[in-house]
SEDO-773147 format. One line per field, with one value per residue (C-alpha): residue number from 1; x, y, z. Coordinates in nm, 3 decimals. Layout:
nr c(NUM;...)
east c(X;...)
north c(Y;...)
up c(Z;...)
This chain:
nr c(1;2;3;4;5;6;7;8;9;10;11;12;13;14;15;16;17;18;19;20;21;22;23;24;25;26;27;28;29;30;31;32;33;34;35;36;37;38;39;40;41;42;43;44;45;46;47;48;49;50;51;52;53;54;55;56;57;58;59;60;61;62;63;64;65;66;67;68;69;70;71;72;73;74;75;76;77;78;79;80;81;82;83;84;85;86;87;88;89;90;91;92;93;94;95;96;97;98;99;100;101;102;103;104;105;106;107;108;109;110;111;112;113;114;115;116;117;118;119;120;121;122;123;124;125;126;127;128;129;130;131;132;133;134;135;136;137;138;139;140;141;142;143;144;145;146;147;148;149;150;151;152;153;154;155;156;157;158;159;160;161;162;163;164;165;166;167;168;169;170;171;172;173;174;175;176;177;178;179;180;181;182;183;184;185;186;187;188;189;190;191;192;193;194;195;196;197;198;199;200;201;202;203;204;205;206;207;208;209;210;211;212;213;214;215;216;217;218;219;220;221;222;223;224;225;226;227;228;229;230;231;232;233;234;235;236;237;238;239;240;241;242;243;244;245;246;247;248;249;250;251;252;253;254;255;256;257;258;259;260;261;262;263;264;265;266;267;268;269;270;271;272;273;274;275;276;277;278;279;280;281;282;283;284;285;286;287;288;289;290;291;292;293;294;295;296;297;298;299;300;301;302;303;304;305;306;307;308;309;310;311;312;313;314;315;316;317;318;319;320;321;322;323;324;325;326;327;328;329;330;331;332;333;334;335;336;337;338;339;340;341;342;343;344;345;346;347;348;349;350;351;352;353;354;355;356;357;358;359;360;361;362;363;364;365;366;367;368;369;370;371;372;373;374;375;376;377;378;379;380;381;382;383;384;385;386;387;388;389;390;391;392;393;394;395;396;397;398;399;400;401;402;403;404;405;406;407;408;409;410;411;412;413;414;415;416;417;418;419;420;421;422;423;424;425;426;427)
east c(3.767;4.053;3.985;4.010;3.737;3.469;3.217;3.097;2.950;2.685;2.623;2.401;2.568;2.345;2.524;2.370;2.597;2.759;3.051;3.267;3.423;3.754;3.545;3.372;3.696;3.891;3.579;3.611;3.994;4.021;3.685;3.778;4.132;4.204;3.836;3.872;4.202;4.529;4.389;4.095;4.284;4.122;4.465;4.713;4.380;4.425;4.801;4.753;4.477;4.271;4.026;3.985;3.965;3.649;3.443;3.196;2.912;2.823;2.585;2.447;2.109;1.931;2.246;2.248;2.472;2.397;2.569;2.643;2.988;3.077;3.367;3.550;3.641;3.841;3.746;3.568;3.177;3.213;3.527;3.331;3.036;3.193;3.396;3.044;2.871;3.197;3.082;2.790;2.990;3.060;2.876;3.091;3.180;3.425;3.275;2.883;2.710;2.665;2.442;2.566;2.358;2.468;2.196;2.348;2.648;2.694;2.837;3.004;3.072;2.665;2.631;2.923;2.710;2.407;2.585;2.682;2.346;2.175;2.415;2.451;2.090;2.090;2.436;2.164;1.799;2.082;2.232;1.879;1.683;2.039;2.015;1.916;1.710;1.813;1.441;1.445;1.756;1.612;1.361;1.587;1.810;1.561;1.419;1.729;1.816;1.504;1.568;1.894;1.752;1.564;1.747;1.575;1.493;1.501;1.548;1.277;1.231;1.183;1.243;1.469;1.239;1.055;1.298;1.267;0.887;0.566;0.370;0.431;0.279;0.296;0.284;0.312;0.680;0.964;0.834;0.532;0.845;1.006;0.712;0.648;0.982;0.981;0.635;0.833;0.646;0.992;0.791;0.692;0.812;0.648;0.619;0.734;0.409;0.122;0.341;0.343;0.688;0.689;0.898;0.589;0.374;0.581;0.614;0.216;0.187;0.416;0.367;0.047;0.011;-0.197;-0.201;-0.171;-0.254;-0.340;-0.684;-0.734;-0.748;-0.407;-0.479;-0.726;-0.551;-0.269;-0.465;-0.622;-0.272;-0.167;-0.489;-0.390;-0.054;-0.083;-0.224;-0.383;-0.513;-0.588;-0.666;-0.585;-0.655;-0.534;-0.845;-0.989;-0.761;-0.448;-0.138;0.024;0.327;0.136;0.017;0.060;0.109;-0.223;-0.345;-0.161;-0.168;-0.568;-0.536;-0.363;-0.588;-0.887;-0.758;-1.010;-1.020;-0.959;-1.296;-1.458;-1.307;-1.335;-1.736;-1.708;-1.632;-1.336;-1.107;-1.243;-1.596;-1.515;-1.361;-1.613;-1.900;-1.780;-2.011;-2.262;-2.378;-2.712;-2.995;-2.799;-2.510;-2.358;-2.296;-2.536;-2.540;-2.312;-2.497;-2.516;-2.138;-2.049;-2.279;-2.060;-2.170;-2.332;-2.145;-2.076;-2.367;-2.334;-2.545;-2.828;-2.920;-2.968;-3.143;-3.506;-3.743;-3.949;-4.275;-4.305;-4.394;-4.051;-3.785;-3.587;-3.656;-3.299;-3.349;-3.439;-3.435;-3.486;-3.509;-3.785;-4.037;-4.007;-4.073;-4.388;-4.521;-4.618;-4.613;-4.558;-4.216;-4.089;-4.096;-3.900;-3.535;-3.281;-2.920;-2.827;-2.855;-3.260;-3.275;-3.066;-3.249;-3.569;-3.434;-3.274;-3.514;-3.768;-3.641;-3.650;-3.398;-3.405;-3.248;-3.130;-3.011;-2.710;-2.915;-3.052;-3.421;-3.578;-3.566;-3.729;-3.798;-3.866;-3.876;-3.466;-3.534;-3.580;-3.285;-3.118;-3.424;-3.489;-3.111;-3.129;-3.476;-3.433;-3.372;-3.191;-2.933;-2.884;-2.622;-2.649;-2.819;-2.907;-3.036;-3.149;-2.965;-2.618;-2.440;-2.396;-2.203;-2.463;-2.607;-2.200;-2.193;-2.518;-2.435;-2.093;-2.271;-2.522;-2.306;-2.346;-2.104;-2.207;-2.377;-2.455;-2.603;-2.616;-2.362;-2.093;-2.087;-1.820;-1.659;-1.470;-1.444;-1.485;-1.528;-1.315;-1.583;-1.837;-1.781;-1.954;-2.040;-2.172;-2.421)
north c(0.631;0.375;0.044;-0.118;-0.027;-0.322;-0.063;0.319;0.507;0.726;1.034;1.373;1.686;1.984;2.282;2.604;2.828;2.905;2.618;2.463;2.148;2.212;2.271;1.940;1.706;1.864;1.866;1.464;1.416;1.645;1.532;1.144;1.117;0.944;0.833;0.451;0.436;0.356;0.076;0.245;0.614;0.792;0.932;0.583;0.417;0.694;0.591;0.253;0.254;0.117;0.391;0.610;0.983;1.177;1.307;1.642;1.803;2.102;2.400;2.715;2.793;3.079;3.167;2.713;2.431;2.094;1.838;1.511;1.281;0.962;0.760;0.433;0.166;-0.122;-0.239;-0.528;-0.481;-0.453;-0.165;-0.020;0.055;0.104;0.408;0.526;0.568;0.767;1.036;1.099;1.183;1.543;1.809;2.124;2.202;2.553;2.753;2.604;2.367;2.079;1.698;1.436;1.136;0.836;0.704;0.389;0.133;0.019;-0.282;-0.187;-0.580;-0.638;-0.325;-0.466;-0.791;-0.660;-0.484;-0.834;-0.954;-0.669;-0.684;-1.070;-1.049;-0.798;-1.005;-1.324;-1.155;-0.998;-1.388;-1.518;-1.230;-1.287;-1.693;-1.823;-2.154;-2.392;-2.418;-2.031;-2.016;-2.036;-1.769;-1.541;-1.525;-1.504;-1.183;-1.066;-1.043;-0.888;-0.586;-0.507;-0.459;-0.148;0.171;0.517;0.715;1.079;1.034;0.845;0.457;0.217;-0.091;-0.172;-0.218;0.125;0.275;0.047;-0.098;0.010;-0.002;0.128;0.121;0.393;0.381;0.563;0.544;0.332;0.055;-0.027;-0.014;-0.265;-0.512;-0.536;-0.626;-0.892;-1.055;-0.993;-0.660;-0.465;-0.205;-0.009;0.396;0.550;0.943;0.956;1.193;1.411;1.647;1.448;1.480;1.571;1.305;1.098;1.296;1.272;0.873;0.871;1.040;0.787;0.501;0.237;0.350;0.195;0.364;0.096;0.344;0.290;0.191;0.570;0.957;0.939;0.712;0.962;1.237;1.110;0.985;1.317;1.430;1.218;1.275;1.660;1.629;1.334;1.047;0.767;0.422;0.215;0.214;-0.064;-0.012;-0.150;-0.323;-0.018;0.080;-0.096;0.025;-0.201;-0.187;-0.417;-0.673;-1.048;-1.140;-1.299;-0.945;-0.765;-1.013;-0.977;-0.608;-0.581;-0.781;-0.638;-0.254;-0.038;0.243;0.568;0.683;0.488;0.615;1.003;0.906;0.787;0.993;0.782;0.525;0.238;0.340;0.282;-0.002;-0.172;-0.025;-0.174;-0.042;-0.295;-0.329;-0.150;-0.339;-0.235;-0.312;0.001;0.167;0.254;0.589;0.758;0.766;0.370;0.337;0.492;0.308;0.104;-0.312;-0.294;-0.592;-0.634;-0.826;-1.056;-0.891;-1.152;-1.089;-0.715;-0.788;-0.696;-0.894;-1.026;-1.292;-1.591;-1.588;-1.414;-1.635;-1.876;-2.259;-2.331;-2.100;-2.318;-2.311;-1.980;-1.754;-1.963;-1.977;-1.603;-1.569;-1.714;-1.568;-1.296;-0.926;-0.953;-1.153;-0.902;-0.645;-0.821;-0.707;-0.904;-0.699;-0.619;-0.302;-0.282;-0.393;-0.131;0.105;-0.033;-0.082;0.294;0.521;0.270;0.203;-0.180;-0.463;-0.756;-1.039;-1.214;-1.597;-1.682;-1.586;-1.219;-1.349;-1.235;-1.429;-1.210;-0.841;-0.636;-0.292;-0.195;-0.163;-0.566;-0.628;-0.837;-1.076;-1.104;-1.247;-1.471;-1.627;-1.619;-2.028;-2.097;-1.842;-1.511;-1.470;-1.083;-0.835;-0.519;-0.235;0.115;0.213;0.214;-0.129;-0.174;-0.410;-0.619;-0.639;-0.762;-0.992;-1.237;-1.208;-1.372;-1.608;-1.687;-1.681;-1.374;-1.289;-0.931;-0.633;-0.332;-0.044;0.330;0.391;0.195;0.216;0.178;-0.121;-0.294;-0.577;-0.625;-1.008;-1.113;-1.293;-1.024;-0.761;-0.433;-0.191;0.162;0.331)
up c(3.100;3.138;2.882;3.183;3.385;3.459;3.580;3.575;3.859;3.718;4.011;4.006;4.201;4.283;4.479;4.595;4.425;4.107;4.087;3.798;3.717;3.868;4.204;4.194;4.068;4.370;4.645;4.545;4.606;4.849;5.081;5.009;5.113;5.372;5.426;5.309;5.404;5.208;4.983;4.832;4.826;4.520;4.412;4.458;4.261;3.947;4.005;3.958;3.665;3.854;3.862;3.547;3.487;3.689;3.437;3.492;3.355;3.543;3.451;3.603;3.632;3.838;4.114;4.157;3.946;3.828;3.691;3.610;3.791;3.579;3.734;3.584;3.763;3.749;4.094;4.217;4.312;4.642;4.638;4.321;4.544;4.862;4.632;4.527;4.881;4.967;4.666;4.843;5.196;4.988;5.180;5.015;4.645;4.658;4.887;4.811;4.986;4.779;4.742;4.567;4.462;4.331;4.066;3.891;3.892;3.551;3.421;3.123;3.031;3.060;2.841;2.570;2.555;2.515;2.185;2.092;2.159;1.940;1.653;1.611;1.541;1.289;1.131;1.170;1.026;0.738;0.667;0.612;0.426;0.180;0.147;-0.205;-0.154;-0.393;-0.599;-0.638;-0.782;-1.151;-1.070;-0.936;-1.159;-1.413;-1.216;-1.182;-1.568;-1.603;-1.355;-1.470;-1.824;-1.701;-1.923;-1.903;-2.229;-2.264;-1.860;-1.813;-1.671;-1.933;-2.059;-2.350;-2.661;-2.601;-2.817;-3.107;-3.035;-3.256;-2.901;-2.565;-2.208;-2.011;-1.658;-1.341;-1.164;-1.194;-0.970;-1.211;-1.489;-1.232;-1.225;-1.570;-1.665;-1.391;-1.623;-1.972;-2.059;-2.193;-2.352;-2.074;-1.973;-1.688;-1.636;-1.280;-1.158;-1.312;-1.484;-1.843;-1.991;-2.362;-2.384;-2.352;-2.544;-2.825;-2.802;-2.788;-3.123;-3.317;-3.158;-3.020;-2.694;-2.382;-2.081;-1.756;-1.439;-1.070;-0.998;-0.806;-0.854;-0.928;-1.233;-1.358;-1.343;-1.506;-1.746;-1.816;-1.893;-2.102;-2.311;-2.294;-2.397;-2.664;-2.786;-2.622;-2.760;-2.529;-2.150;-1.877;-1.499;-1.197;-0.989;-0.827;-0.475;-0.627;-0.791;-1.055;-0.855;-0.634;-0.900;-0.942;-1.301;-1.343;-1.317;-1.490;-1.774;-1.740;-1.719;-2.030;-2.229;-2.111;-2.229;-2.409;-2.640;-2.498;-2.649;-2.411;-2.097;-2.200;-2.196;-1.876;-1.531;-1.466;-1.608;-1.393;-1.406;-1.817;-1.759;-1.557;-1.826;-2.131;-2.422;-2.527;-2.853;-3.004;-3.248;-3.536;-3.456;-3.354;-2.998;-2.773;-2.671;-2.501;-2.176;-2.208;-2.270;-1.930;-1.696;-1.497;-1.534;-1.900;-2.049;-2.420;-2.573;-2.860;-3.149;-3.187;-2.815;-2.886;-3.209;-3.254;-3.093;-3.366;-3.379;-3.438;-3.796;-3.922;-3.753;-3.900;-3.874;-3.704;-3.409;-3.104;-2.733;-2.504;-2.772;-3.033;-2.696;-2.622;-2.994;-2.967;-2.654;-2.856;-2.741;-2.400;-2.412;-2.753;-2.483;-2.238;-2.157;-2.362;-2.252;-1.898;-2.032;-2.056;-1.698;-1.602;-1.731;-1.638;-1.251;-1.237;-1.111;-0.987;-0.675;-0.750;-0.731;-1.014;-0.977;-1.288;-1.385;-1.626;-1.968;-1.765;-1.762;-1.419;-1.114;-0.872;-0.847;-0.557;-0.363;-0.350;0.028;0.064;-0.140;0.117;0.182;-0.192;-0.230;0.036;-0.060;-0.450;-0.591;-0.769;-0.621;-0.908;-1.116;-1.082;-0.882;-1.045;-0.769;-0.741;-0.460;-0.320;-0.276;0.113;0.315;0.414;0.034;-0.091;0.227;0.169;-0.232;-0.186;0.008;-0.266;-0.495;-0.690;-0.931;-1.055;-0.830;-1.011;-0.803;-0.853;-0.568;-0.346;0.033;0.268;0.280;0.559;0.367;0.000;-0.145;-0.430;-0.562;-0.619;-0.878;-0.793;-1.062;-1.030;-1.257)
């Protein structure tokens, strides 16, 4: 096509033989001259430039051809299309019958400036994702510095005190090595997949190690790696359906200080199901069993509230207030739950639902079936909910509107939306 061609005719050819391009390019010379006379004559408009090259695509199929005629043209609208109605005049191609059918007049100038149109805005969306604002200048900079000290050891991610630092954090893929160094964690490696290397496992039997995995499968099974190949300390999880890739730094701040041992989570069937049934502590002192330890929602109880009930007659003079009056209510209130603990496992099994205030006396109790009514009528509103039966929508939905800050139920249903304010824990 000549550069200066303002338009292209765009025309189909079907002929009812076996043809080739030669055929066609002469059928359109040769069955146009003289046709439009001397001023729009195909061959003094080649001559002149103002009418590029005739270009042909032509194939055979079953004993017909087919093709495709593009013509330039540096014509004005009126010419251009007057030149186009004269390709369709052709009635023979060689010694075949042929059609030809012009389908579109194309402006090639509209065409260049919709190119300008589509890349200025990419040039535009590109110039603004790029511009610094003058208050994040600090912070990105800051970010910035903290990114580019990302090194790898033995291969691996990292950051750059894992080689020199007592304790270590081991995480998933480079991204979660990414977002730690952007919150000042520089200790971090991650094992890029399941497949632990003994890299790793060597680093987790010299050094502290916590483990900081997704809140998923994934995050077990790496987890149950790790534990396979080396040593493991300490345990922090992603909330449950998030990877730490995706965390702010408030949570993975909180994360990190909530870790527990590792003995904890290989009691429990998964590392958030640990995490969320943090061991309380037994009348002596020591751990409840292990069955205790992996029920999800058992908080950690300060020891005088899992001490012994005992009467009236052998406490101390400086005990007051909640505890003194269950003291002396004799029997009946020694017997009464005093961990969330006991009311789980008086509530499992029962098919009940309790209802408990801030110290875990009972508010209401009821068949698990009416657990929804029993929220909404219980004043003053529960602090937690514990039920014998799986945790459904409609049970999460009127205990964020109460108010209800812990659910713990022997299953979880399916969510289409979870509140932030309600933490639900599974037996």
């Amino acid at each position: 096509m000549d550069e200066t061609a303002k338009y292209l005719i765009h025309a189909e050819i079907t002929a009812a033989g076996v043809v080739e391009r030669s055929d066609v390019v002469g059928a359109v010379f040769g069955q146009t001259e003289g046709l439009l006379g001397d001023e729009l004559d195909l061959r003094d408009l080649q001559d002149s430039k103002k009418v590029g090259r005739i270009d042909v695509e032509i194939r055979s199929e079953e004993g017909s051809s087919y093709g495709e005629i593009t013509v330039g043209s540096g014509l004005d609208k009126v010419q251009t299309a007057i030149l186009a109605a004269a390709l369709e005049t052709i009635e023979q191609v060689g010694p075949c019958s042929a059609e030809i059918t012009v389908t579109d007049i194309e402006d090639i100038r509209s065409a260049k400036r919709r190119a300008v149109v589509e890349r200025a805005t990419e040039l535009l969306a590109s110039f603004d994702a790029q511009a610094v604002r003058t208050e994040d200048i600090v912070e990105t900079v800051r970010q910035r510095a903290r990114v580019e000290d990302i090194t790898t050891y033995e291969g691996l991610p990292a950051g750059p005190r894992v080689a020199d630092s007592d304790a270590i954090v081991v995480v998933e893929g480079r991204a979660d090595v990414l977002q730690l160094l952007q919150y000042g964690v520089k200790n971090a490696i991650a094992v890029e997949g399941t497949d632990v290397p003994e890299a790793v496992a060597a680093l987790s039997r010299e050094r502290t190690v916590t483990a900081f995995v997704d809140g998923d499968r994934g995050g077990d099974l790496i987890l149950e790696e790790l534990a396979q190949m080396g040593d493991i300390d300490y345990v922090a999880v992603a909330p449950r359906g998030r990877s730490v890739e995706g965390l702010s730094r408030e949570t993975v701040m909180s994360a990190l200080r909530e870790k527990i041992p590792y003995e904890t989570v290989a009691e429990a069937d998964s590392a958030a199901a640990a995490l969320d049934g943090t061991v309380a502590i037994g009348r002596s002192g020591s751990q409840e069993s292990d069955a205790a330890a992996a029920v999800a929602g058992v908080e950690a109880e300060p020891p005088t509230s899992t001490a012994e009930p005992a009467t009236a007659g052998t406490r101390s003079d400086t005990e007051t207030g909640t505890a003194a009056e269950e003291a002396v209510d004799g029997d009946a209130s020694a017997e009464a739950p005093t961990a969330l603990s006991d009311h789980i496992d008086a509530v499992v099994g029962s098919g009940t639902v309790r209802l408990l205030d801030t110290d875990l006396s009972v508010r209401s109790e009821g068949e698990a079936a009416d657990a929804v009514s029993l929220i909404e009528a219980c004043e003053p509103a529960p602090q937690t909910v514990v039920l014998d039966d799986t945790c459904s929508q409609k049970v999460l939905d009127v205990a964020a509107q109460r108010g209800v800050e812990v659910v713990v139920a022997t299953g979880e249903g399916e969510y289409v939306k979870q509140p932030t304010g309600v933490q639900v824990r599974t037996v």
